[in-house]
Structures are given as C-alpha cells and as structure tokens.
Backbone as CSV, one residue per row, in Angstrom:
resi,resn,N_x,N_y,N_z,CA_x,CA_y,CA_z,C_x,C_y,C_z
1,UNK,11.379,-45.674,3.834,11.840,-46.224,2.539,12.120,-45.079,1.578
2,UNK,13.179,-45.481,1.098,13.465,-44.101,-0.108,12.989,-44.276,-1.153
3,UNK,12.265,-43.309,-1.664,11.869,-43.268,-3.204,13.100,-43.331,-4.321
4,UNK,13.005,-44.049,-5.386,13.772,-43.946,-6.535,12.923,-43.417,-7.865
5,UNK,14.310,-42.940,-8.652,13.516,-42.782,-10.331,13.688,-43.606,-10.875
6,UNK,13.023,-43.348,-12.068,13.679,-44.376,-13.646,14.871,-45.204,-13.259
7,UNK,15.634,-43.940,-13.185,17.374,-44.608,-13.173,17.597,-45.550,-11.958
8,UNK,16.910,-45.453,-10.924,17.230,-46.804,-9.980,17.855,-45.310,-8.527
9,UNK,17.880,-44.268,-9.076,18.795,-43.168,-7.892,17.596,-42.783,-6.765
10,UNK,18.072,-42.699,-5.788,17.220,-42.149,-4.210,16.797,-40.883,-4.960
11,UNK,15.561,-40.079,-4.738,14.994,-38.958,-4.953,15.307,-38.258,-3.837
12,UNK,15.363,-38.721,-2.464,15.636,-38.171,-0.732,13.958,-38.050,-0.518
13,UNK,13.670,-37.290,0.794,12.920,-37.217,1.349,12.528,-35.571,0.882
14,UNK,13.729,-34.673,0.956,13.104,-33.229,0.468,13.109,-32.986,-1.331
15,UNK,13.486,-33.359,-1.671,12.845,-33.327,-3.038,11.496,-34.271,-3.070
16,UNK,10.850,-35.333,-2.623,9.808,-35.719,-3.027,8.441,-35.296,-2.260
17,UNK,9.686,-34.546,-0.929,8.433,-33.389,-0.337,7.876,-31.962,-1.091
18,UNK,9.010,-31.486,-2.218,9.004,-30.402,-3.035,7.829,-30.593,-3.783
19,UNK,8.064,-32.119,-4.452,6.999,-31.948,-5.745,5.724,-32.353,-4.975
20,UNK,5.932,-32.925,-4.097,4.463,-33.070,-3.538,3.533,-32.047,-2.423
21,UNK,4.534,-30.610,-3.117,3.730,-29.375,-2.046,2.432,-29.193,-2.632
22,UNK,1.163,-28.928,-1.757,0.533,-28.370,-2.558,0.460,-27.096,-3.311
23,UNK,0.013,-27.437,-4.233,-0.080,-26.321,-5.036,-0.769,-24.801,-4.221
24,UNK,-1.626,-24.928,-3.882,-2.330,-23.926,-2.866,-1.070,-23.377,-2.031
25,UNK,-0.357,-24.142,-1.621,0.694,-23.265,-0.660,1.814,-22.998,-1.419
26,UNK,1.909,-22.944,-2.945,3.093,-23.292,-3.944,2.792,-21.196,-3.815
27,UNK,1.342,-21.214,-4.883,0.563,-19.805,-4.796,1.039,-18.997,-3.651
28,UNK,0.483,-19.038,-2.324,0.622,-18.788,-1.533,2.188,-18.012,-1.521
29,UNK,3.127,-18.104,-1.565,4.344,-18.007,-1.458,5.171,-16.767,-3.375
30,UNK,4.042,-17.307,-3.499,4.676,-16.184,-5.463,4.005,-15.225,-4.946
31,UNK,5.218,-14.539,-5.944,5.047,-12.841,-5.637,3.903,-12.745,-6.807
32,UNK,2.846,-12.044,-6.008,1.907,-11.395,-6.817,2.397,-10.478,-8.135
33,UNK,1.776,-10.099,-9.258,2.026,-9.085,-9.939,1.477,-7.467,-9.171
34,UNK,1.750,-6.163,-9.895,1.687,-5.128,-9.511,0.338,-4.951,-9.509
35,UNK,-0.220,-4.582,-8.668,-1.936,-4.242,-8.386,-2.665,-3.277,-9.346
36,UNK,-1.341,-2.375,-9.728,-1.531,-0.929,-10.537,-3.319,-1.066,-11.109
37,UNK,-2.975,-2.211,-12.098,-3.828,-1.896,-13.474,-4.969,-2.085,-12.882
38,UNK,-5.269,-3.540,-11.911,-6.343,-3.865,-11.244,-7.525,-2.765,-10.679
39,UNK,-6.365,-1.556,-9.534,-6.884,-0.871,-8.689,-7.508,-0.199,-9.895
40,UNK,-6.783,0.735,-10.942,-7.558,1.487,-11.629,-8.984,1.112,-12.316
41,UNK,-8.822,-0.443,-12.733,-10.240,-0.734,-13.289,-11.042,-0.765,-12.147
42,UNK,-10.772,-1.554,-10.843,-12.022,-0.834,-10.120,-12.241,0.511,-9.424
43,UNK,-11.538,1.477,-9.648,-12.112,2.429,-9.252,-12.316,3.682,-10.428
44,UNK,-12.470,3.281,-11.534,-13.261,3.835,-12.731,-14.462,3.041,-13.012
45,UNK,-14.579,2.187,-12.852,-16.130,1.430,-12.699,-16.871,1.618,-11.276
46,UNK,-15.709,2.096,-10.373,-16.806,2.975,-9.075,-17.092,4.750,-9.621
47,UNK,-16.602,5.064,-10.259,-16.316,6.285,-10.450,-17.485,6.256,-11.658
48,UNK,-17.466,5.217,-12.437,-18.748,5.485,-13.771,-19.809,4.724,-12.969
49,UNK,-20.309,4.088,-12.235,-21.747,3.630,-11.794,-21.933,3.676,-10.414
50,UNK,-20.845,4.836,-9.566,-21.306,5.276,-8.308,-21.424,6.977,-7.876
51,UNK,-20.202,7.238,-8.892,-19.594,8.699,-8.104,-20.097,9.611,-9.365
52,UNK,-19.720,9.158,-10.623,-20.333,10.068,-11.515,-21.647,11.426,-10.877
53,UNK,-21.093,12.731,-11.144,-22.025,13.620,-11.126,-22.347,13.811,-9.594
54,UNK,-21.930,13.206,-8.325,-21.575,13.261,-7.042,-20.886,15.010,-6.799
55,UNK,-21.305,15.422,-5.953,-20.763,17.004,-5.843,-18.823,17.021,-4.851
56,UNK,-18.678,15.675,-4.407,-17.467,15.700,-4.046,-16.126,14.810,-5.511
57,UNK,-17.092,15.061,-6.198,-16.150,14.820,-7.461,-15.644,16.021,-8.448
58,UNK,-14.023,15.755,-8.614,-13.736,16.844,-9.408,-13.035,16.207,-10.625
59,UNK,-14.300,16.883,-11.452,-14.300,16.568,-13.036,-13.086,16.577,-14.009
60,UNK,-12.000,17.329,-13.034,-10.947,17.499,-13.935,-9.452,16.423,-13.674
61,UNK,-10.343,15.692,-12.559,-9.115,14.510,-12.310,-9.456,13.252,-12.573
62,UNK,-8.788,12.061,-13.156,-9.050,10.836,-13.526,-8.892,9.595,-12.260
63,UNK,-8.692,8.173,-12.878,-8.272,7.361,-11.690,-6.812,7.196,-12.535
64,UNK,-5.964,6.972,-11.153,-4.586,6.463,-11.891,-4.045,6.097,-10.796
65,UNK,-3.367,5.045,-10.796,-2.078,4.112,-9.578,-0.656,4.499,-9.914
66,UNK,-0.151,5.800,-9.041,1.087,6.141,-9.801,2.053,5.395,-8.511
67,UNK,3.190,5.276,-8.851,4.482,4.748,-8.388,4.280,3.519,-7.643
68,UNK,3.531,2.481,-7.835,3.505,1.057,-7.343,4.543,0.304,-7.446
69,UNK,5.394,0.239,-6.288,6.192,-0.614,-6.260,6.488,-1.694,-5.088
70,UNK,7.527,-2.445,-5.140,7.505,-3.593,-3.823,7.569,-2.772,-2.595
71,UNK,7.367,-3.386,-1.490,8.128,-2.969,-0.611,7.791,-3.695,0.491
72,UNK,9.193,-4.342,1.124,8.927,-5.759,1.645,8.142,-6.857,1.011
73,UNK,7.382,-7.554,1.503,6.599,-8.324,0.469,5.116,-8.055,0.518
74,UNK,4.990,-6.472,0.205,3.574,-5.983,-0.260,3.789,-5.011,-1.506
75,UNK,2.593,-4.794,-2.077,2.740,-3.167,-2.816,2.689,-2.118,-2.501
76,UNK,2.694,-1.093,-2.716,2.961,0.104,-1.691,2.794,1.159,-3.617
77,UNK,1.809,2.186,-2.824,1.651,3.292,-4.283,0.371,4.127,-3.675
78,UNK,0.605,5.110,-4.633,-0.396,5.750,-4.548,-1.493,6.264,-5.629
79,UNK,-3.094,5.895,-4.764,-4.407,5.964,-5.506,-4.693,7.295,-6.054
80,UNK,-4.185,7.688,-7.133,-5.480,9.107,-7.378,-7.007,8.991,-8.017
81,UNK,-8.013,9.516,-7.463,-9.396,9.663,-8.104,-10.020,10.823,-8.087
82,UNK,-10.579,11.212,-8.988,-11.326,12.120,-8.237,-12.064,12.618,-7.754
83,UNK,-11.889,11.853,-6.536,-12.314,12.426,-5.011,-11.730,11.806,-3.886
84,UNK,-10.524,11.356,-4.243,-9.107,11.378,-2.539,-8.384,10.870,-3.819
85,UNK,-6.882,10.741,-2.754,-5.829,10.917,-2.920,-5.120,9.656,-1.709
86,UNK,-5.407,8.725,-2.281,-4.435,8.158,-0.706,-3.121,6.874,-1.024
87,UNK,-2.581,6.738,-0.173,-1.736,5.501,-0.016,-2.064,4.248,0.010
88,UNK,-2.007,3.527,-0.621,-2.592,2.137,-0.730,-1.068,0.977,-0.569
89,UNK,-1.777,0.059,0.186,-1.010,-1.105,0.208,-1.721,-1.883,0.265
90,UNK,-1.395,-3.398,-0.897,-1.793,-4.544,-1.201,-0.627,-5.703,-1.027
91,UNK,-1.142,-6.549,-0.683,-0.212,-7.821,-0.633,0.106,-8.283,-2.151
92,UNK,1.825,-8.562,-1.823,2.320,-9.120,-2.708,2.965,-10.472,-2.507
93,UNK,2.876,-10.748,-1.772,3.112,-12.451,-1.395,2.155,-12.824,0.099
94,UNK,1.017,-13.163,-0.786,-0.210,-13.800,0.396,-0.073,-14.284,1.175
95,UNK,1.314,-15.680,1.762,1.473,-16.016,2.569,1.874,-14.677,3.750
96,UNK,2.498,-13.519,3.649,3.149,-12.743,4.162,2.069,-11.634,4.554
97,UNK,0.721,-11.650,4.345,0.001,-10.553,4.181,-1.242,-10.985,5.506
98,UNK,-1.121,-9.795,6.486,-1.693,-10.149,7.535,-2.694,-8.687,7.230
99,UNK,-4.090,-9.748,7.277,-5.136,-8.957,6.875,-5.715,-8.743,8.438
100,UNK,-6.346,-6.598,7.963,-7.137,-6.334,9.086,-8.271,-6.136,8.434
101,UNK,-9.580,-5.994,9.919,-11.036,-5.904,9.669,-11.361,-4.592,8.684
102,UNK,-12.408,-4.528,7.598,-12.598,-3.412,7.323,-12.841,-2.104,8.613
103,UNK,-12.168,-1.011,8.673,-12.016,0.085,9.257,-11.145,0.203,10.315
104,UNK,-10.653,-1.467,10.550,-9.401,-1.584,11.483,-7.848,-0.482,11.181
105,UNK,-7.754,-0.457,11.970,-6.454,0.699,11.947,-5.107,-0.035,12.271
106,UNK,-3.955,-0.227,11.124,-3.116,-0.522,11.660,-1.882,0.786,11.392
107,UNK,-0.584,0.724,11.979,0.250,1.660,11.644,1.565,0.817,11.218
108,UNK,2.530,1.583,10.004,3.522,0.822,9.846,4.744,2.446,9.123
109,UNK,5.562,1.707,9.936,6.836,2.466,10.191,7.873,2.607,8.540
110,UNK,7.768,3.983,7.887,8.285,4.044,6.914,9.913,5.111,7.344
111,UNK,10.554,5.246,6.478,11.830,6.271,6.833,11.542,7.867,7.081
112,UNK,10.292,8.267,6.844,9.778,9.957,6.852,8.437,9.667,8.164
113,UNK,8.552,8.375,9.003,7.912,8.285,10.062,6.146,7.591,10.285
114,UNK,5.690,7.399,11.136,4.745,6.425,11.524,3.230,6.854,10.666
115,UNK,2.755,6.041,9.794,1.377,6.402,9.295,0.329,5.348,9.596
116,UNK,-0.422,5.355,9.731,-1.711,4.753,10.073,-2.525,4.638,8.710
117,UNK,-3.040,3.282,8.377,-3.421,3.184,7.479,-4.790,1.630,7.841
118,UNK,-5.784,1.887,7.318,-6.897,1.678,7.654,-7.602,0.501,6.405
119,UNK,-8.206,-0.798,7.255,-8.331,-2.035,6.528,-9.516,-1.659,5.665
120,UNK,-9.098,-2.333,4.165,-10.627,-2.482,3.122,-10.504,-3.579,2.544
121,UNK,-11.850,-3.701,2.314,-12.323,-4.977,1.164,-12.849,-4.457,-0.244
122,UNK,-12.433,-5.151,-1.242,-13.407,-4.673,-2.065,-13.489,-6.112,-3.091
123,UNK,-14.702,-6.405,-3.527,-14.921,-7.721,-4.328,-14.171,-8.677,-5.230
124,UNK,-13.453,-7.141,-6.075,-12.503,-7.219,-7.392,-11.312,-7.496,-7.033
125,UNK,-10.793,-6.869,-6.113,-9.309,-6.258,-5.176,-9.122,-7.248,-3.994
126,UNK,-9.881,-7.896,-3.493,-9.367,-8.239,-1.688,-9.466,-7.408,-0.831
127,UNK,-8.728,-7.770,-0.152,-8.106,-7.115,1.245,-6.797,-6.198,0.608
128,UNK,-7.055,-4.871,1.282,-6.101,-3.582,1.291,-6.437,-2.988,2.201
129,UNK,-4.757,-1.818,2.534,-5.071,-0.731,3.576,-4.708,0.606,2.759
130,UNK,-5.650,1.485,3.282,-4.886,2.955,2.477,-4.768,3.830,4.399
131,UNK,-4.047,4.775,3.129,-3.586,6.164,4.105,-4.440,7.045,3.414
132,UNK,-4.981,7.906,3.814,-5.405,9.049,3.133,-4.570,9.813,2.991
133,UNK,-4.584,10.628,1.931,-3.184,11.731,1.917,-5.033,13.057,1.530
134,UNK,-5.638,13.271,0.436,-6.519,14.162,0.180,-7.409,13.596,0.004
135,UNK,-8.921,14.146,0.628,-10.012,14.056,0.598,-10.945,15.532,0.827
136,UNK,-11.726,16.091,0.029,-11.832,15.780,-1.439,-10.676,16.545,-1.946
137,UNK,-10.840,16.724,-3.475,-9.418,16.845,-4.078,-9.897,17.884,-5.014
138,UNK,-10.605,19.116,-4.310,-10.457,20.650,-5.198,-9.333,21.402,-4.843
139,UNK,-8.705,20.838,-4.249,-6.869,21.653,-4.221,-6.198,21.172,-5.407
140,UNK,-6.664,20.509,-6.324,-5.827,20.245,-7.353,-6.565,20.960,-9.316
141,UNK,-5.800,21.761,-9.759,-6.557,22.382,-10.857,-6.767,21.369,-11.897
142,UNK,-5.898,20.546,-11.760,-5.747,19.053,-13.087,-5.124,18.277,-13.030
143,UNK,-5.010,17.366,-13.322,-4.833,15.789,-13.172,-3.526,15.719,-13.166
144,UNK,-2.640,16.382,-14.179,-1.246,16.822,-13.914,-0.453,16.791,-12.222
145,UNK,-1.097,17.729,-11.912,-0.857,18.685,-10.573,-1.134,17.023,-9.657
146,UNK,-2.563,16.670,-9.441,-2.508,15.389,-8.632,-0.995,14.657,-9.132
147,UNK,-1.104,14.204,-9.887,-0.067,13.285,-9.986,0.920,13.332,-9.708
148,UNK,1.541,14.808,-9.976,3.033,15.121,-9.194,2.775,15.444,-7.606
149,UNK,1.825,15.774,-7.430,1.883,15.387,-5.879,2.090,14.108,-5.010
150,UNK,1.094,13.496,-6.224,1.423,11.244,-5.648,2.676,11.129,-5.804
151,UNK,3.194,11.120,-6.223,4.613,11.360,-7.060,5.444,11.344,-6.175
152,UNK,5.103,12.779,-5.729,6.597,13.670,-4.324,5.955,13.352,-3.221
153,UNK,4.645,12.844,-3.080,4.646,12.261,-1.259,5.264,10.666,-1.244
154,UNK,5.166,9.780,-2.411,5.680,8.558,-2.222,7.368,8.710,-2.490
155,UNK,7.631,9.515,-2.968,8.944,10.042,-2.444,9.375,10.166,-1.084
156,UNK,9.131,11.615,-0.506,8.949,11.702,0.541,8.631,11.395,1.831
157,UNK,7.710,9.688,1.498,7.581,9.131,2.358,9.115,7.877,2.878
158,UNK,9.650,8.236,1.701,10.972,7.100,2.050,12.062,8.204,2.173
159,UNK,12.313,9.308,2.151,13.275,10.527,2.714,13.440,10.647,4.502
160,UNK,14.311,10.055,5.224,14.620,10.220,6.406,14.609,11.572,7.131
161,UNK,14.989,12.421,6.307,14.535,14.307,6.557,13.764,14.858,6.638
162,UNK,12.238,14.257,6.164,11.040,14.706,6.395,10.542,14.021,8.064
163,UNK,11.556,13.203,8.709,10.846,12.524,9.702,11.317,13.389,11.110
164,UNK,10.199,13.616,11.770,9.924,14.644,12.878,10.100,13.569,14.053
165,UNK,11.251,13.648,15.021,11.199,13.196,15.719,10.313,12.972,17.463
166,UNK,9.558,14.046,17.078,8.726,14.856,18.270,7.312,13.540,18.058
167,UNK,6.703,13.689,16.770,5.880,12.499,16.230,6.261,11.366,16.083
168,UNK,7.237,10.471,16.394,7.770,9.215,16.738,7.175,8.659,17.938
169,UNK,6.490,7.745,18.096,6.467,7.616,19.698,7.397,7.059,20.156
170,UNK,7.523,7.377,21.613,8.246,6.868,22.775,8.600,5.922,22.818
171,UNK,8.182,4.828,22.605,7.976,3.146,22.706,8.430,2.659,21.513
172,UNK,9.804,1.740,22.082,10.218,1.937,20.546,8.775,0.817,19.488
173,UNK,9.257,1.219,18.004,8.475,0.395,17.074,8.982,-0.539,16.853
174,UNK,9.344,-1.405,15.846,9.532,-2.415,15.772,10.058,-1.898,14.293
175,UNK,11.339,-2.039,13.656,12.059,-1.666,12.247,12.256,-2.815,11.339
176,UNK,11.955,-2.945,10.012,11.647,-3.826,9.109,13.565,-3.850,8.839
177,UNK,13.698,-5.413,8.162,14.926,-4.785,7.136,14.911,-3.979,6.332
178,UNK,15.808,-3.757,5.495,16.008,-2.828,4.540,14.582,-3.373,3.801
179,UNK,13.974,-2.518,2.976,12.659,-2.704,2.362,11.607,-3.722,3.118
180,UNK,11.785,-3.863,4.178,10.913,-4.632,4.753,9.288,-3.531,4.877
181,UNK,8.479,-4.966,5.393,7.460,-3.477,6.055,7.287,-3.792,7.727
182,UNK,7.702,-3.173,8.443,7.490,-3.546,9.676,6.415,-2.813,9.720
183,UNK,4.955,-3.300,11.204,3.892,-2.560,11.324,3.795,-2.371,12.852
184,UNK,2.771,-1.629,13.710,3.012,-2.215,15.233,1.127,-2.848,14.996
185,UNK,1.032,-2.844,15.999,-0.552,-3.661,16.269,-1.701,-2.145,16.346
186,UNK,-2.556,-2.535,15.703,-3.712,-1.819,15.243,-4.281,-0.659,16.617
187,UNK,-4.004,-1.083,17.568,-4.159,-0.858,18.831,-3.288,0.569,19.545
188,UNK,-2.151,0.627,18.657,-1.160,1.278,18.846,-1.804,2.702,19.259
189,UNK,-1.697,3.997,19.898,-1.672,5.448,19.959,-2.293,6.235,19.068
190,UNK,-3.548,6.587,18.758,-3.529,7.552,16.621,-2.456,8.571,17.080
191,UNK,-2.116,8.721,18.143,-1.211,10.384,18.083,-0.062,10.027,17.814
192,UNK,0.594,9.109,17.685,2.053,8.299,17.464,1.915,8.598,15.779
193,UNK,1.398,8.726,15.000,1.005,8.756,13.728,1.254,10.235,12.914
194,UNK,2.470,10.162,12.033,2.542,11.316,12.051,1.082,11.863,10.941
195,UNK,0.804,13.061,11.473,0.137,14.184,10.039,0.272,13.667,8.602
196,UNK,-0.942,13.274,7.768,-0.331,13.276,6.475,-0.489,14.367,6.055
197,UNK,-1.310,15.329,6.280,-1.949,16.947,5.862,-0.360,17.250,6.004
198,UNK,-0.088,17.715,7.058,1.106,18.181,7.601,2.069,17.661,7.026
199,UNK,2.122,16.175,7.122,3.127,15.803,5.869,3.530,16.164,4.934
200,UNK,2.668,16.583,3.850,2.320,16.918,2.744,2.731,18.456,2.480
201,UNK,1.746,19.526,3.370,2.125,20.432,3.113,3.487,21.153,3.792
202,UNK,3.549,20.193,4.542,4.934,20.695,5.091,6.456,20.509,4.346
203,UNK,6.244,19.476,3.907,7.448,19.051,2.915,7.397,19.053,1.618
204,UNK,6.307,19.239,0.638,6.095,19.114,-0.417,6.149,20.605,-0.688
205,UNK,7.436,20.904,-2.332,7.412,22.253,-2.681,5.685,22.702,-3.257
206,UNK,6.007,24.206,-3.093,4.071,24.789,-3.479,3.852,24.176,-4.993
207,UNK,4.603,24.022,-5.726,3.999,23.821,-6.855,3.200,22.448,-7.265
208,UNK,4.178,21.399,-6.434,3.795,19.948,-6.209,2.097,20.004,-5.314
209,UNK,1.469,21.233,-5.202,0.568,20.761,-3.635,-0.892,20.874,-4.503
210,UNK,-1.071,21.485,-5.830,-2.067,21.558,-6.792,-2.552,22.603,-6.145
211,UNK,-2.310,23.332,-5.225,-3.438,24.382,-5.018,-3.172,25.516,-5.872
C-alpha cells in the first residue's frame, strides 16, 4: 500500500524509507569534523598529569595537530608532542572506518609509498592509527623546527618522487581512488613498509630535520 500526504500524493516507498532511517545509521554516514582540536586537548592533559617532568620530554616543544586534512573518508595529519612526532589517522565517516586491535599493525598505500601504522584507543579520541615519524624528539631545538618538519613530511608523504621503488612490495597492493585510502591487511610483510627515519631524513631538506 502506498503512503500519501496531506495533499492526497503517493510519498513512494524510497522516500518513506529515507525519513524512516535510523538516525544511528543517518550519524554513521556524516562526515565527522577535523580531529585537530580534540587530539591536542588530549594529549596536553596527557602531557600535564602523565609526562610532565618525564626525562623523555623536551621542554621546548608543545602539543599541536598540524596539517589535518581529509583523505578518503578518514583524517590524516600529523601529532607533534613533546616526546614523538607521528602520523595519525582518525575516521571521518564511521560507517567507512575499519577499526584495528590496539598494537595491531595495519599498512596503507600513500603516493611517496607503503607505511605501516599501528591501532590505538584512547577514552576521549576512540579508535586511531599512528605512524611514528620521531621518538623521542631532542633532534628538534624548538617547536618551530618540529612543526616545519610535520609540515614537509605530510607533504612529502603525497610527492610520488620520494617513492623508492625497491621498498614497494612485489605483490601488487591494492590503490585507492584519487584521495581514497586504500590499506592491505595487517598481516601484510613489516619489510614491504617503507623507512619513516629514512623517509624523513632522506627527503626532507637539513633545515626542515630540527637537528
């Protein structure tokens, strides 16, 4: 039987399936906002009631989420604190976001080549994966210096010229669309994975490297 409105007109079957989605799967499907501000409040409230005065902390760097942007339907940026330096990705449309175990390893295929990036939880945040790029972070004289390094590796990580074809594995991967994120399975090779050290100092000019 067809539903009608007011006016006496058929509604159809997919419009009265629209309004009657649930809401839970409505969520599910919106693009999240940018994680930026989030990540930084919790990791300055780890930084003031965990790390404070910790000997792998360097006093002269802050927390900050520089260059967070889409990519495919996650976030993609990078964490500075001080004490690492890494790549973070968070889901930006939950339906689309295939969560791994904390310390699970998955790898996903960018244009400067294959990184491995490793599952977390955290209370405030959810489910995320980072890359490490620095741990600890006395190669950097000041907070400046970090930042233009986050800066020119999330650059660099989407530059096709930094990608070493020798560190590709064999087998092909699996390629996202344009801004997609394609990943392979957690299971994958660690040696298929290129270097982020090597990454870094290999392609990044000296001045960008804080040392």
């Amino acid at each position: 039987m067809t539903e009608t409105g007011p006016s006496g007109q058929g509604l159809g079957r997919e419009c009265l399936a629209k309004d009657t989605a649930p809401a839970s799967a409505v969520a599910e499907m919106a693009a999240r906002p940018s994680p930026a501000a989030a990540l930084e409040a919790a990791f300055r409230r780890i930084l003031r009631e965990q790390m404070r005065g910790l000997p792998m902390v360097n006093p002269a760097l802050a927390v900050e989420a520089v260059g967070f942007r889409p990519w495919g339907e996650h976030w993609l940026g990078v964490l500075v604190t001080p004490w690492f330096m890494n790549l973070v990705l968070m889901p930006r449309v939950a339906a689309r976001w295939h969560a791994i175990g904390e310390r699970e390893k998955r790898q996903h295929v960018f244009p400067a080549g294959v990184f491995e990036f490793i599952g977390a939880r955290d209370k405030s945040l959810g489910d995320f994966q980072a890359c490490s790029l620095f741990s600890p972070m006395f190669n950097f004289a000041d907070h400046a210096a970090a930042r233009a390094t986050a800066a020119a590796a999330l650059e660099a990580l989407f530059d096709a010229a930094h990608r070493d074809g020798a560190q590709v594995p064999q087998k092909p991967v699996p390629q996202a669309a344009p801004g997609g994120a394609a990943d392979t399975c957690a299971s994958a090779p660690t040696s298929a994975a290129l270097s982020k050290r090597d990454f870094l100092f290999g392609h990044l000019p000296r001045s960008d490297r804080g040392a």
